[in-house]
KOLKE-154952 format. One line per field, with one value per residue (C-alpha): residue in three letters; x, y, z. Coordinates in pm, whole numbers, plus 50000, padded with zeros to 5 digits. Layout:
residu: (ALA|...)
px: (X|...)
py: (Y|...)
pz: (Z|...)
This chain:
residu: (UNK|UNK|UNK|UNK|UNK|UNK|UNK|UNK|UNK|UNK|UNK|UNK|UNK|UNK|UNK|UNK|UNK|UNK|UNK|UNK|UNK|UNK|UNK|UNK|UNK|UNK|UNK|UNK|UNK|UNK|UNK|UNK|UNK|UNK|UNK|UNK|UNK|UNK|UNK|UNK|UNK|UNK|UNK|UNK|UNK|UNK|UNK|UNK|UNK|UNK|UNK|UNK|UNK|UNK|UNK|UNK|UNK|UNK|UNK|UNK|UNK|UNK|UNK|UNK|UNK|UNK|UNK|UNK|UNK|UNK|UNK|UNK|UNK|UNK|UNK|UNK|UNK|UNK|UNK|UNK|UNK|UNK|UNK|UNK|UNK|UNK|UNK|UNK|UNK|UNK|UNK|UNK|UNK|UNK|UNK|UNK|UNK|UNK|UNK|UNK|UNK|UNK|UNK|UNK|UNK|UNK|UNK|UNK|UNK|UNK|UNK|UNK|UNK|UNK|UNK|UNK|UNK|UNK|UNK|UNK|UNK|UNK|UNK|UNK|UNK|UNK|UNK|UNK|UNK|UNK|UNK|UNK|UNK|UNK|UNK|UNK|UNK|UNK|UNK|UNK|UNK|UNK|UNK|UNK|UNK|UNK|UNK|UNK|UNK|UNK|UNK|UNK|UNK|UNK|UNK|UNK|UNK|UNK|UNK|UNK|UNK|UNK|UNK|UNK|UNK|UNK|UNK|UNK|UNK|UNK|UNK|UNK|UNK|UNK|UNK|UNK|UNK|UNK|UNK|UNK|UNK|UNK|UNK|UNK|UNK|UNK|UNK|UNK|UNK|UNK|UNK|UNK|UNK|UNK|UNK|UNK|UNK|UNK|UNK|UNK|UNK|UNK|UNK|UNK|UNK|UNK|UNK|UNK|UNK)
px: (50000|50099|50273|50093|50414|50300|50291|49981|50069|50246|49895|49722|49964|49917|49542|49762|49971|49709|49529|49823|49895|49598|49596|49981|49827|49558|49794|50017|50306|50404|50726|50826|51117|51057|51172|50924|50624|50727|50670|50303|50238|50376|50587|50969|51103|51303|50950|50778|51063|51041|50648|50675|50919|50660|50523|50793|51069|50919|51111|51499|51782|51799|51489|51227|50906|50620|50313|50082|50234|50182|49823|49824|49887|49756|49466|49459|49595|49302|49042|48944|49002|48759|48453|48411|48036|47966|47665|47499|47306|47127|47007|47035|47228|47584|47445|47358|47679|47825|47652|47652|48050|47973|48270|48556|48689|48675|48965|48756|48436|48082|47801|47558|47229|47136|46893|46707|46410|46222|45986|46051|46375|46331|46353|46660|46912|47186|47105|47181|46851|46760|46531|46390|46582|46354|46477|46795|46862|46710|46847|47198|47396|47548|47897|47895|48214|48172|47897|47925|47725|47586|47279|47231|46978|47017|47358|47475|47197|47230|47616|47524|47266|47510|47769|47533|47439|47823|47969|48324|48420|48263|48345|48171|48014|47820|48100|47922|48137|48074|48174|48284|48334|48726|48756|48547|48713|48559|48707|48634|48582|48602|48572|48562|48861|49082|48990|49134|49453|49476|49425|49703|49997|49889|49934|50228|50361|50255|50469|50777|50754)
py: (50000|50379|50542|50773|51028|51045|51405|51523|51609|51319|51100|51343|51201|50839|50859|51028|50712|50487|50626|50628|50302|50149|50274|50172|49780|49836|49927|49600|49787|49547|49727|50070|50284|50615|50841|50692|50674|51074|51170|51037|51193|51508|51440|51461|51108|51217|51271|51003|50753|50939|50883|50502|50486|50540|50202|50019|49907|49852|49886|49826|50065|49998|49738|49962|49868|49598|49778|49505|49520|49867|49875|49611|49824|50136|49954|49856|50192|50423|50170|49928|49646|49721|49835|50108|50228|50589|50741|51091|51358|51590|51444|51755|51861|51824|51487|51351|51423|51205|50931|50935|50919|50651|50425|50639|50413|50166|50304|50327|50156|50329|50590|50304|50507|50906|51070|51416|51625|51679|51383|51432|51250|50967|50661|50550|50746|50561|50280|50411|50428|50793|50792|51048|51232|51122|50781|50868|50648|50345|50372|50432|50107|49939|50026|50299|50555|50780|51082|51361|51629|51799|51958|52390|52377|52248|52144|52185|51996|51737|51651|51642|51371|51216|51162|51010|50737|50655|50856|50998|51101|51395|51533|51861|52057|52302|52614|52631|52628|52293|52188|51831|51717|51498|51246|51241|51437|51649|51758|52035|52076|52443|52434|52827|52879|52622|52841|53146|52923|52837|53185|53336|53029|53115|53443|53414|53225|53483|53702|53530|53482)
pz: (50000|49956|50265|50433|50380|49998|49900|49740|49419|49363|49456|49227|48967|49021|48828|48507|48497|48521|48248|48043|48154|48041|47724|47647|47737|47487|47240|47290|47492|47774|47877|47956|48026|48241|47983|47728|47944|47996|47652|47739|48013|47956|48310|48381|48426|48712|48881|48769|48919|49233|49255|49121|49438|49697|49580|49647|49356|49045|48786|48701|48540|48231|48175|48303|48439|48373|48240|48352|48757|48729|48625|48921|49215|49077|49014|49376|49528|49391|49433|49109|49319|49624|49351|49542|49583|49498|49501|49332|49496|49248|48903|48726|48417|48590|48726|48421|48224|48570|48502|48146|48222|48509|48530|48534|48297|48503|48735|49044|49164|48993|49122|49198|49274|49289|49462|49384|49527|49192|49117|48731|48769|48934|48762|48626|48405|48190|48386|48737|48983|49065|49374|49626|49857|50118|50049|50110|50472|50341|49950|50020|49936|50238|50290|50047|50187|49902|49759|49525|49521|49192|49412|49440|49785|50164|50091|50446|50587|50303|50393|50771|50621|50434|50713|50951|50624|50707|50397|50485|50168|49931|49632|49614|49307|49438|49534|49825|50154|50350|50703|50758|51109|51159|51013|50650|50357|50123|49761|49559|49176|49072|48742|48727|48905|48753|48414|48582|48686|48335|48209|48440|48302|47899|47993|48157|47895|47607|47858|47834|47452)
C-alpha cells in the first residue's frame, strides 16, 4: 500500500499514469522505460521515478518497468480492486453528464444510485437508479464511503445527512462552503477557478515569449 508520507501532488499524479497506463496495454506495449512513458504523460522522468518509488521498487535501470504490475497496484491503490460504491446527489444537468461518464473508465468503483428532490427525475438514468431524497437512509447502498454532490439547495443539511448514512468522503460541486466534522474528507471541483489558473499560466507564457 501507499505510505501515508505520499505528497499530494504526487497521489494526484498516480490517476495520470494509470490512464496512460491502460491505454499503452491496449495498444500492445508490455514494457516501459521512464523516459518513454514521459513523453506520454507530459511528466519529467526524474518525477515520475520518484512517485513510482513510493510504491515500492518497480522497475529496474535499464529494463524499466512491467506495464501490467503497474496497472496492478495502481489499480489497487486508487480503488478498482475494492469496487468502490459511489453514490449521486442531484440528478440535474451536471448529474447527468456524471453518470453518462459513470465508470471512470473503470479506474475506480461506479456511482451506483442518485437521489434528487424533483419527482421528474426519478427513475433510472443511463442505467443508474435515481430515487427520492427522502429515500435517502434506506436507499443508500450498504457500505457505500463515498457521495458527490451535483445539488444547488440544503447542501449543508444534506452533507450532515450524508455523514450520519456513514459517507466519509465527498466530492463537492456546488462552490458552496461545507463543514465536515474529523475524520470524512471532502474535495472540491472548481471548474471556474481552475479556468482562471489556466488563464494566468497562457498568459504568463505569452509574457515570456
Amino acid at each position: 500500500m501507499v505510505h501515508k508520507s505520499v505528497p499530494k501532488a504526487t497521489l494526484q499524479r498516480y490517476p495520470v499514469y494509470l490512464k496512460a497506463l491502460r491505454k499503452l496495454k491496449r495498444n500492445g506495449i508490455e514494457r516501459i522505460m521512464s523516459k518513454e512513458l514521459a513523453s506520454v504523460v507530459n511528466i519529467e522522468p526524474t518525477t515520475i521515478r520518484r512517485d513510482f518509488s513510493f510504491l515500492g521498487n518497480l522497475g529496474k535501470q535499464g529494463y524499466g518497468y512491467d506495464v501490467n504490475l503497474l496497472i496492478d497496484i495502481f489499480n489497487q491503490e486508487l480503488g478498482m480492486d475494492f469496487d468502490e460504491k459511489i453514490i449521486l446527489v442531484g440528478a440535474g444537468n451536471m448529474g447527468r453528464a456524471l453518470m453518462k461518464y459513470n465508470r471512470w473508465d473503470y479506474v475506480v468503483g461506479e456511482i451506483t444510485c442518485a437521489f434528487d428532490i424533483d419527482p421528474s427525475r426519478r427513475g433510472e438514468t443511463f442505467g443508474i437508479p435515481v430515487y427520492s431524497m427522502d429515500e435517502l437512509e434506506d436507499k443508500i447502498p450498504e457500505g457505500c464511503r463515498i457521495a458527490i454532490l451535483a445539488i444547488s439547495m440544503n447542501i449543508q443539511a444534506t452533507v450532515d445527512r450524508l455523514i450520519a448514512c456513514g459517507i466519509i468522503g465527498l466530492i463537492d460541486f456546488t462552490h458552496e462552503h461545507i463543514q465536515v466534522p474529523k475524520g470524512v474528507v471532502l474535495k472540491t471541483v472548481d471548474v471556474v477557478s481552475s479556468i482562471q489558473e489556466l488563464v494566468f499560466e497562457t498568459n504568463s507564457l505569452n509574457a515570456r515569449r
